[in-house]
C-alpha atoms as a printed R data frame, in Angstrom:
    type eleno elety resid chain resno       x      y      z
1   ATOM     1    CA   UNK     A     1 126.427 86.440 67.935
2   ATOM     2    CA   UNK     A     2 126.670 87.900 65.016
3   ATOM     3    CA   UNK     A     3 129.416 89.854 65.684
4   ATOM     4    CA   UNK     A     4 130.930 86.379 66.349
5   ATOM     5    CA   UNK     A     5 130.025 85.369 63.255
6   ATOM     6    CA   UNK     A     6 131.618 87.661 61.267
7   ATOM     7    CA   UNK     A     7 135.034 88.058 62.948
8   ATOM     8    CA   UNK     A     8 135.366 84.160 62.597
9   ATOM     9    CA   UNK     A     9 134.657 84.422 58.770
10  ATOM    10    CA   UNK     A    10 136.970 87.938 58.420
11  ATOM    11    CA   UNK     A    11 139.767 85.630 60.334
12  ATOM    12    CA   UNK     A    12 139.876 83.065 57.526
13  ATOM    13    CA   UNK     A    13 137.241 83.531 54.246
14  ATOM    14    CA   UNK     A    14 138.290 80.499 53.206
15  ATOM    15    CA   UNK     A    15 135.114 78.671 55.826
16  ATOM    16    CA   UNK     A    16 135.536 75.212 53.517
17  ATOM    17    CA   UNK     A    17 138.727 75.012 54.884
18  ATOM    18    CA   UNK     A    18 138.672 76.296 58.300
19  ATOM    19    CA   UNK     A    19 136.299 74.277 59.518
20  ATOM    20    CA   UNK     A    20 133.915 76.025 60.718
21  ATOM    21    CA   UNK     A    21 130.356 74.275 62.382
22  ATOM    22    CA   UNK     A    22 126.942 76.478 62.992
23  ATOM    23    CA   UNK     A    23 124.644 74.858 66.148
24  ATOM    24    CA   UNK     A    24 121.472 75.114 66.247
25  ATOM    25    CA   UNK     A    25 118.201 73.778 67.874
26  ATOM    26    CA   UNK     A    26 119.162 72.061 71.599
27  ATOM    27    CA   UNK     A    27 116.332 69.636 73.061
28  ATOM    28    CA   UNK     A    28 116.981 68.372 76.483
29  ATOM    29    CA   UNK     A    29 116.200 65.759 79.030
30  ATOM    30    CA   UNK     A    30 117.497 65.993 82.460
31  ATOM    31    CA   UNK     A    31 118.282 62.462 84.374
32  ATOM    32    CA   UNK     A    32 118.579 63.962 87.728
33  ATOM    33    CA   UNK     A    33 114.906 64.911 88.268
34  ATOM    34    CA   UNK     A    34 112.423 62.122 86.956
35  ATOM    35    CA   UNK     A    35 109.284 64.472 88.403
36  ATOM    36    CA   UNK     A    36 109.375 67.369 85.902
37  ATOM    37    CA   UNK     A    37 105.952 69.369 87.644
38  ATOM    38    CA   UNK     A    38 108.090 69.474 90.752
39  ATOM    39    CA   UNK     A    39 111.411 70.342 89.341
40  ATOM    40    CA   UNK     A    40 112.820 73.807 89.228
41  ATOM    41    CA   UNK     A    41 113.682 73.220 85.299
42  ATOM    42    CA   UNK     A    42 111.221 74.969 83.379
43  ATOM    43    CA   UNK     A    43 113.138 74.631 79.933
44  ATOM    44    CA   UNK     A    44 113.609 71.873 77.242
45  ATOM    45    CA   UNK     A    45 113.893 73.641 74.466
46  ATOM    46    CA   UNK     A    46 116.946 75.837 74.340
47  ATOM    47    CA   UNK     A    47 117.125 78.061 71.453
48  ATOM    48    CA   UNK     A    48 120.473 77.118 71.094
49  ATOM    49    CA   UNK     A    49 122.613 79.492 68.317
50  ATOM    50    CA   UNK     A    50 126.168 78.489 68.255
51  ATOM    51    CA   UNK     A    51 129.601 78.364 66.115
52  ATOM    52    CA   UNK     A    52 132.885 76.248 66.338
53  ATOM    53    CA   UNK     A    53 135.797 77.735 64.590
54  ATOM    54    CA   UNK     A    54 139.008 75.830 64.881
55  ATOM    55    CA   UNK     A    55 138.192 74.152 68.064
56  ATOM    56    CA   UNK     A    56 136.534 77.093 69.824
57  ATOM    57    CA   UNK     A    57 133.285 77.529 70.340
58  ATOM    58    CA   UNK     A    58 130.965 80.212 71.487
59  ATOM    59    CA   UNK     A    59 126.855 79.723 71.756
60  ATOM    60    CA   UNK     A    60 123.883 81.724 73.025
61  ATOM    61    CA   UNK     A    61 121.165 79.491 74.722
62  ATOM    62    CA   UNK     A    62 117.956 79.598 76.824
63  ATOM    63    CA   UNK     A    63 118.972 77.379 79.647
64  ATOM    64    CA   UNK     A    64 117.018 75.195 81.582
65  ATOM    65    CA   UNK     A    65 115.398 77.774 83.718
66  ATOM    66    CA   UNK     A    66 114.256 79.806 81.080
67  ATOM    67    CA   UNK     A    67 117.245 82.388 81.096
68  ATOM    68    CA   UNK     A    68 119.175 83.369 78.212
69  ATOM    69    CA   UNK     A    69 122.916 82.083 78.705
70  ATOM    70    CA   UNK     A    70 126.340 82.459 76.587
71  ATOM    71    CA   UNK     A    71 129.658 80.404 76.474
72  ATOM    72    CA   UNK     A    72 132.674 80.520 75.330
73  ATOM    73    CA   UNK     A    73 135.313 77.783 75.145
74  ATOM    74    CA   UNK     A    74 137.458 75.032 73.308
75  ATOM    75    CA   UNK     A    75 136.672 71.812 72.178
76  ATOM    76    CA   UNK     A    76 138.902 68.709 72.480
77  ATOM    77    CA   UNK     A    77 138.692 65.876 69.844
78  ATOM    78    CA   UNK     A    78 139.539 62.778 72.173
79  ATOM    79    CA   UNK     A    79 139.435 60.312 69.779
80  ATOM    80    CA   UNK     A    80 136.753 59.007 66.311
81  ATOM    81    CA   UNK     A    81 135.647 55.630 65.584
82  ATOM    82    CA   UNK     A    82 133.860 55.227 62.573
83  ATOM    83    CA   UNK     A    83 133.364 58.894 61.312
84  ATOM    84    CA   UNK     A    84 132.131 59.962 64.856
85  ATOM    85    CA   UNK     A    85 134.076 62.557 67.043
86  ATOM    86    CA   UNK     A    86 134.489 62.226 70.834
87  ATOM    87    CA   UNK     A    87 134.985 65.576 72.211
88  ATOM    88    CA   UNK     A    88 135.457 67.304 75.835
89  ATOM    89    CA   UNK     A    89 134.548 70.936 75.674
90  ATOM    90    CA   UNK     A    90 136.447 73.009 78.527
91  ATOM    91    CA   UNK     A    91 133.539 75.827 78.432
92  ATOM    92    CA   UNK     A    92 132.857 79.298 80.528
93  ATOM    93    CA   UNK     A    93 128.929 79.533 80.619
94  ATOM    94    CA   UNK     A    94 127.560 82.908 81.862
95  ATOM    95    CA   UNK     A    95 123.846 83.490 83.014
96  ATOM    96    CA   UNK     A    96 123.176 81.018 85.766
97  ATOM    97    CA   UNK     A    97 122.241 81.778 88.923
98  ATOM    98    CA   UNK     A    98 124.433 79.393 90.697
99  ATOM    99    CA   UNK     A    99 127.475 77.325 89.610
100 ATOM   100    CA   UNK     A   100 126.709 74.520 91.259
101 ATOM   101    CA   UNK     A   101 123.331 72.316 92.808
102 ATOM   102    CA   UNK     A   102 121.001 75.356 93.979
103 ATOM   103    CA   UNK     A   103 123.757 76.871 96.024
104 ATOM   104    CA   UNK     A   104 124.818 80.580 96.824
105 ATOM   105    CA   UNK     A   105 121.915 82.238 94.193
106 ATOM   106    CA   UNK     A   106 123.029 85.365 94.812
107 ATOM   107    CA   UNK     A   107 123.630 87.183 91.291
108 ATOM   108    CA   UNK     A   108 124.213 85.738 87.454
109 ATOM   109    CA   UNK     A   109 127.597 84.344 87.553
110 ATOM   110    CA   UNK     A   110 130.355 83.279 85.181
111 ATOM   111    CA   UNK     A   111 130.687 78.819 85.639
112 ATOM   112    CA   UNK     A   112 133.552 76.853 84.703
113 ATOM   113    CA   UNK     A   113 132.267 73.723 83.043
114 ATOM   114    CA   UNK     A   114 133.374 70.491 81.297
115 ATOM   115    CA   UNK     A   115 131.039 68.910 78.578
116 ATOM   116    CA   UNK     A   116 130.795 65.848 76.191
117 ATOM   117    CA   UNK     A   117 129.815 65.929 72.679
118 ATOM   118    CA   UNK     A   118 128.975 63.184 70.099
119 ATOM   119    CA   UNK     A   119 129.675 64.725 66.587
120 ATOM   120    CA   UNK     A   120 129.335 62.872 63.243
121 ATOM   121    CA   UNK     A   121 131.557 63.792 60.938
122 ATOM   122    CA   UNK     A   122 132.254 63.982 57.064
123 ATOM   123    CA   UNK     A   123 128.903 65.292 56.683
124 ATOM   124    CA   UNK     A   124 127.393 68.686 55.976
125 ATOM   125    CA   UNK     A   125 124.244 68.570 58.152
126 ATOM   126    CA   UNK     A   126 124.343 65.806 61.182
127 ATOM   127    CA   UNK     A   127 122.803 66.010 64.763
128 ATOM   128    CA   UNK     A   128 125.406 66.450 67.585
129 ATOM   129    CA   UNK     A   129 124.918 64.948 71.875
130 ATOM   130    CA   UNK     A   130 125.873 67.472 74.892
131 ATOM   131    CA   UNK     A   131 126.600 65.965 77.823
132 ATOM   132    CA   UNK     A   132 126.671 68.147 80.738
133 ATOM   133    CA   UNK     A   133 125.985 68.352 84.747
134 ATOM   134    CA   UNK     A   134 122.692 66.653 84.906
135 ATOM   135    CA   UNK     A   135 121.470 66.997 80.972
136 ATOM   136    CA   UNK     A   136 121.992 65.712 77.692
137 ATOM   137    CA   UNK     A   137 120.937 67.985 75.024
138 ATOM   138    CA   UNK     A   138 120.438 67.094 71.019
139 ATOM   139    CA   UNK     A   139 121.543 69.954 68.641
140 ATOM   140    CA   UNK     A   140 122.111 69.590 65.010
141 ATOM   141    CA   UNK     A   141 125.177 70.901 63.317
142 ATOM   142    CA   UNK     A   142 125.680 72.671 59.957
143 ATOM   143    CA   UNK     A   143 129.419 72.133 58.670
144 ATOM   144    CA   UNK     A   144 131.119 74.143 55.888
């Protein structure tokens, strides 16, 4: 991540201008299982480390079973009302054991994925909503 972090800044060193976010935090509720002792999620706290830098984003995360996860993607702005962004995130996510509901765990596997996020904008520290699958997770962001 760091690594990240630094190509993003050697790219442009002007980071006022470019635009660039820091995530961090990620608390989660899931809405598909009400009976959390039961429920194969162990995780709602997700350690979540992450960087936007002219629409694309990359993140390292615990996910909801307790395994560390990375993605990599790009962020669409669909449309702001009121200093709030809309966006859809077109995201690769590795470090799941399945793509899809509990099916085929075979081996860690690379998952297409499409998430929502609820940004505020105009300001330098502001939480930020993830929609995805069966979750919605609160993060905060850090602009420059």
């Amino acid at each position: 991540m760091i690594v990240l972090v630094c190509l993003f800044l050697w790219m442009d060193a002007d980071a006022s201008e470019s635009g660039i976010d820091f995530y961090f935090g990620g608390w989660s509720t899931h809405y598909q299982n009400d009976n959390w002792t039961e429920s194969p999620y162990k995780n709602s706290s997700h350690e979540l480390i992450g960087i936007k830098f002219q629409d694309y984003v990359a993140a390292t995360f615990m996910n909801s079973f307790g395994d560390r996860a990375y993605l990599v993607g790009k962020s669409f702005n669909i449309f702001e009302v009121k200093r709030i962004d809309f966006n859809v995130l077109a995201v690769a996510v590795y470090g799941y054991e399945y793509c899809t509901s509990g099916k085929n765990r075979d081996t860690v596997k690379t998952c297409p994925q499409i998430m929502f996020s609820i940004e505020a904008q105009d300001y330098s520290f502001s939480p930020a909503i993830l929609l995805n699958g069966e979750a919605a997770m609160m993060t905060f962001k850090v602009s420059f």
